[in-house]
N, C-alpha and C positions, 0 to 999 in steps of 0.2 A: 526936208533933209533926212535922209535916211536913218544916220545916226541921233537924232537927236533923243532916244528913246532910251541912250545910255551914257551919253556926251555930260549931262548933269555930274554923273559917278564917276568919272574917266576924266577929269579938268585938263589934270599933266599931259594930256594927249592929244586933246581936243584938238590943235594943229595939225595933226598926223592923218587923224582919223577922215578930217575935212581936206586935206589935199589930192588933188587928182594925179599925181604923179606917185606917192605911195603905194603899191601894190600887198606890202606885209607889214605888220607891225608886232614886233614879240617881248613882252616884258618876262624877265628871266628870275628864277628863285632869290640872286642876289643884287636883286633890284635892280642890273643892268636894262637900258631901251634898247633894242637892235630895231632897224628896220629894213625890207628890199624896195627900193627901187632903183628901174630902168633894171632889173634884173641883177643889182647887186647887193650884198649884204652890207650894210655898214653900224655903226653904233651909236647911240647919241649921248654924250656925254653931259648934256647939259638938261635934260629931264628925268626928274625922279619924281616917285611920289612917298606923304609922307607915312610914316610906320603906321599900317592898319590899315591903312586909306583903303587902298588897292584891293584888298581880300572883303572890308565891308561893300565895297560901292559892285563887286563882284556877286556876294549874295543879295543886296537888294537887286540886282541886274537879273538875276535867276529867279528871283521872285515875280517882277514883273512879266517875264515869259513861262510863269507857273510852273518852276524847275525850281530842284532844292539843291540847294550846296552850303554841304555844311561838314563836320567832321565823319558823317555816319554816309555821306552823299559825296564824298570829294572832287569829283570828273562832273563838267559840266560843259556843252556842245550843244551850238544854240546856232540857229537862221538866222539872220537881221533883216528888216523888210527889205533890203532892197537885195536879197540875198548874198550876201554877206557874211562869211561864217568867223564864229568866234567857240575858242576850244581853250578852256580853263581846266586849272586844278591848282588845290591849295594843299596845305599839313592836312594829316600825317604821307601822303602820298609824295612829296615833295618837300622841300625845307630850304630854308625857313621860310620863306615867303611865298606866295600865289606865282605860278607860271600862267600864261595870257599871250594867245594866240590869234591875233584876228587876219584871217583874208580876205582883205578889202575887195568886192566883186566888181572888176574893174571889167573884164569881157561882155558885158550883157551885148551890149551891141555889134561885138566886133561880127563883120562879115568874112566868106573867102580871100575877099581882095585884099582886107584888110590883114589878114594873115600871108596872104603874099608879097605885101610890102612890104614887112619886117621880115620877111624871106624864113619864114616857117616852112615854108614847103613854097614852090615851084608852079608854074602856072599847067604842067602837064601832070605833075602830081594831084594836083588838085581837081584838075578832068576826071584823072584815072579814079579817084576814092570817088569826087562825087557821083559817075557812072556807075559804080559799085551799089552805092547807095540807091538810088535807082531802079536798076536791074534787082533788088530785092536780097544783096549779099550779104552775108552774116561779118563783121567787120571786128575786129580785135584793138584796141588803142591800148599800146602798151608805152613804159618810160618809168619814169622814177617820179617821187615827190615834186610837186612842185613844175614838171618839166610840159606843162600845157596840155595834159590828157581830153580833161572834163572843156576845155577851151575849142579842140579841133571836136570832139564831141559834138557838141550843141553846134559848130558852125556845119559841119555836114550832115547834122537832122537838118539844115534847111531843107535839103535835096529829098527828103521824104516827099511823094504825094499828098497834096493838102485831106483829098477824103479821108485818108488811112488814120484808123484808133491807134494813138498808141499810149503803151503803159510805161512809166517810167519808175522804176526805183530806185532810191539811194539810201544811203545810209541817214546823213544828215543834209537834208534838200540843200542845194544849191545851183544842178543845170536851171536852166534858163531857155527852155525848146519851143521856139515862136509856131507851133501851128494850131489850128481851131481844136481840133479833137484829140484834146492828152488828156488825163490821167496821173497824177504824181504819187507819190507813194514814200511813206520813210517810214527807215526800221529803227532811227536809235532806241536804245533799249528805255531811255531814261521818258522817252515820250509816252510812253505804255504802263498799264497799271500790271498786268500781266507778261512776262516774257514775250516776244514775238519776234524769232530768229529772221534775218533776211531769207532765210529759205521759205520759211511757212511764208512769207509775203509774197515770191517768189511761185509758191505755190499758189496762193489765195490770187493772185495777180491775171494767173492763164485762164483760170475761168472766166473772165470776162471781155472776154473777144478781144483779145489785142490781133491788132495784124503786125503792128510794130513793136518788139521791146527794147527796152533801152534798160541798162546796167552801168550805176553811176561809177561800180570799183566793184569787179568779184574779186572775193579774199577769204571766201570759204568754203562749205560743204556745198551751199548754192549752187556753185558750179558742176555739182551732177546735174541736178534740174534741168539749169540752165542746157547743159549740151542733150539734156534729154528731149525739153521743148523745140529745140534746133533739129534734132532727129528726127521729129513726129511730125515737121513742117511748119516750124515758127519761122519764116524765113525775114532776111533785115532787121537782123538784129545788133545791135550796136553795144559795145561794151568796153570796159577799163580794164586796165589791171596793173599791178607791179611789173615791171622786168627788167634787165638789164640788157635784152636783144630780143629782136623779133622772135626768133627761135627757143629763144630760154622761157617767149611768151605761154608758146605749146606746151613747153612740160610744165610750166607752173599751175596753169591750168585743170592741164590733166593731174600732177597734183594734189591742190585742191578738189579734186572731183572724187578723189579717192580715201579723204578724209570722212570716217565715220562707215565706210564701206569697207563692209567685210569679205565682199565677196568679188572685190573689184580688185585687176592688176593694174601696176603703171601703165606698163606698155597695152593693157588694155584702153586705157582711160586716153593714153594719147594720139591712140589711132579713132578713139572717139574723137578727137580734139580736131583731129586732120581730115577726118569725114564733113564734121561743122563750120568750122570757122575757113571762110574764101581767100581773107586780106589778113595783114596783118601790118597795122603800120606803128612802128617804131620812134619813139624821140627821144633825141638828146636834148640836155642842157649841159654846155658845157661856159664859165666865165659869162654868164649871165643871157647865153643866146641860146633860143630853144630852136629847134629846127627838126625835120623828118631826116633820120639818118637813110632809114630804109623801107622801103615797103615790099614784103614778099605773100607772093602767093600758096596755101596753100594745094598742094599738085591733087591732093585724095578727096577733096573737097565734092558734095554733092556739086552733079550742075542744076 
């Protein structure tokens, strides 16, 4: 069982953590349970845990995964084998009590189909990206928290070539990319004895042959790299990000790309954007349904 490596320190939850219909569980500063499933938020009134419990059974948790959380350490973001992410923080950062965040990795196996039953996207949508992918297009997954980004992600690296290396990085591992020859990669800070920004990984990453990269969420200065790798013929590249529209995906982007750049315009960085990126596909969630609102092409895009 995947959990049982912190099910010990976690009693009050132990139920939650063990159900297959859970997909989030969030214990809040004032001791409230919230959790999402079937895609809705609800609360649970009848699980608490008792004073201290929570914040100790959190740093022995961090201990075992040889992470410190403590007053000098407070933010702590951790994998669980079965990839599984949990994302804590205690006092002084928070009060009174430990905030605890886990998203239970309930995707590992979904396939396309599987993602067109619940009518994420369209059985012609799903041609169109996975042929994208394919043909070797650099592919943009944009949306909000939560709205199935890193989920369409992983299901359309199937459509990679089995020969092709590719490199993947994230922040805090979690994709889940079924082919023989990957490469994983994670920047969080706390895993490192030294600094090591996602860009310098980003950087250290192209040296060794990728034919494929994958970008678990650009959300910083990366994103020069990134569209510079794409420039120079990184082609099939796959990536995340924030947005609230396909189009607001471009400028965020470009954006981002112009953080830390002195010598870069927007409207420079976003006709970088439009030269790179081929797709762009868009999701909502809206009352618990996530779905592809849109998919656009863009026109400036190399062929």
């Amino acid at each position: 069982m995947s959990f049982d490596v912190i099910i010990p320190f976690l009693k009050p939850i132990e139920h939650l953590l063990e159900s297959e219909t859970i997909s989030e569980i969030m214990v809040n500063p004032d001791s409230s349970v919230w959790i999402e499933k079937s895609g809705r938020i609800q609360r649970l009134s009848d699980v608490q845990f008792e004073d201290g419990a929570l914040q100790t059974g959190l740093e022995v948790i961090a201990n075992r995964f040889g992470k410190k959380l403590d007053a000098d350490s407070p933010i702590l973001n951790l994998r669980l084998p079965d990839g599984s992410r949990m994302a804590a923080m205690i006092p002084p950062v928070v009060n009174p009590r430990p905030l605890v965040t886990i998203r239970k990795f309930t995707s590992r196996d979904f396939t396309l189909t599987d993602l067109i039953r619940v009518e994420m996207l369209t059985e012609e949508e799903a041609a169109k990206l996975t042929q994208a992918v394919r043909e070797g297009q650099n592919i943009l997954i944009a949306g909000g928290t939560g709205s199935g980004k890193s989920t369409l992600l992983g299901v359309l690296a199937d459509a990679i070539p089995e020969h092709e290396r590719i490199l993947l990085i994230e922040d805090t591992a979690e994709l889940h990319i079924r082919k023989p020859h990957i490469v994983s990669t994670e920047s969080q800070t706390d895993t490192h004895r030294g600094q090591i920004t996602f860009d310098d990984l980003l950087k250290a990453v192209l040296r060794h042959r990728p034919d494929r990269i994958i970008v678990g969420e650009v959300r910083g200065p990366e994103a020069r790299t990134l569209l510079d790798a794409m420039n120079t013929g990184h082609r099939g590249t796959l990536a995340t990000i924030h947005a609230s529209s396909a189009e607001e995906s471009v400028r965020r982007l470009a954006s981002l790309a112009i953080r830390g750049s002195t010598n870069l315009q927007l409207n420079m960085a976003e006709e970088d954007v439009r030269r790179c990126i081929h797709l762009v596909a868009y999701i909502s969630r809206l009352q618990g349904r996530r779905h592809i609102k849109e998919i656009i092409r863009i026109q400036n895009a190399y062929r």
